[in-house]
N, C-alpha and C positions, 0 to 999 in steps of 0.2 A: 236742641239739647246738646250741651258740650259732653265727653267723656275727658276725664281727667286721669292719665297712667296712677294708680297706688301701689307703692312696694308695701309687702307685707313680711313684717319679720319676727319671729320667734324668738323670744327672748326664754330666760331660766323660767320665772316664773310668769308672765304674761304674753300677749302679743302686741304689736307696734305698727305703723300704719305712716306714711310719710307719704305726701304729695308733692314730689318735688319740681311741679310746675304753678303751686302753688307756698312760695317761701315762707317755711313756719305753720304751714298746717298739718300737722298732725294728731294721730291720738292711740290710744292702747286700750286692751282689752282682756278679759279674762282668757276669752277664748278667739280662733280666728271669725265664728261668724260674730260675735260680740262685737271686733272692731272695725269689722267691717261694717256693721249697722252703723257704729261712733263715728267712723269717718266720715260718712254720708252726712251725716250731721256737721260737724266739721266743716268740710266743705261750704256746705249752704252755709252755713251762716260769716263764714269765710267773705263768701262771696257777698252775700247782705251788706255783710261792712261796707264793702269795697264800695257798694253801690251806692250803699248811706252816705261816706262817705265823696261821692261825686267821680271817684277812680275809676280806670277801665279793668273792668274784667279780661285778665290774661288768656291767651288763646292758647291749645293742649301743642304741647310742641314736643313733650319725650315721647316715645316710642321704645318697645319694647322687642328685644330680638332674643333668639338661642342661638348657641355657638356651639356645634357638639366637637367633642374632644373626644380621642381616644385615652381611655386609661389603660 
């Protein structure tokens, strides 16, 4: 089972979901768990294409760090 990094973002009125090791897959949602279930969805079938289509499935390559700053 691969894990794929998701940034999740807060928009005014909904939230947003972006797989940036997977180009162009994203999706939004009412609420944060809403798009997090969407993504997951997303993703698969994402990845279906890719297979449908004979493509290699790309390997997780972002990684995720904090930086703490003093304010």
């Amino acid at each position: 089972m691969k894990q794929y990094v998701v940034f999740h973002e807060k928009g005014e009125h909904n939230w947003g979901a972006i797989v940036p090791d997977l180009p162009g897959c994203v999706s939004i949602g009412d609420t944060l768990e809403e798009v997090q279930e969407n993504v997951k969805e997303a993703i698969a079938l994402y990845l279906e294409v890719l297979v449908e289509r004979g493509d290699s499935i790309p390997q997780p390559q972002t990684q995720v760090g904090f930086v703490e700053i003093a304010a």
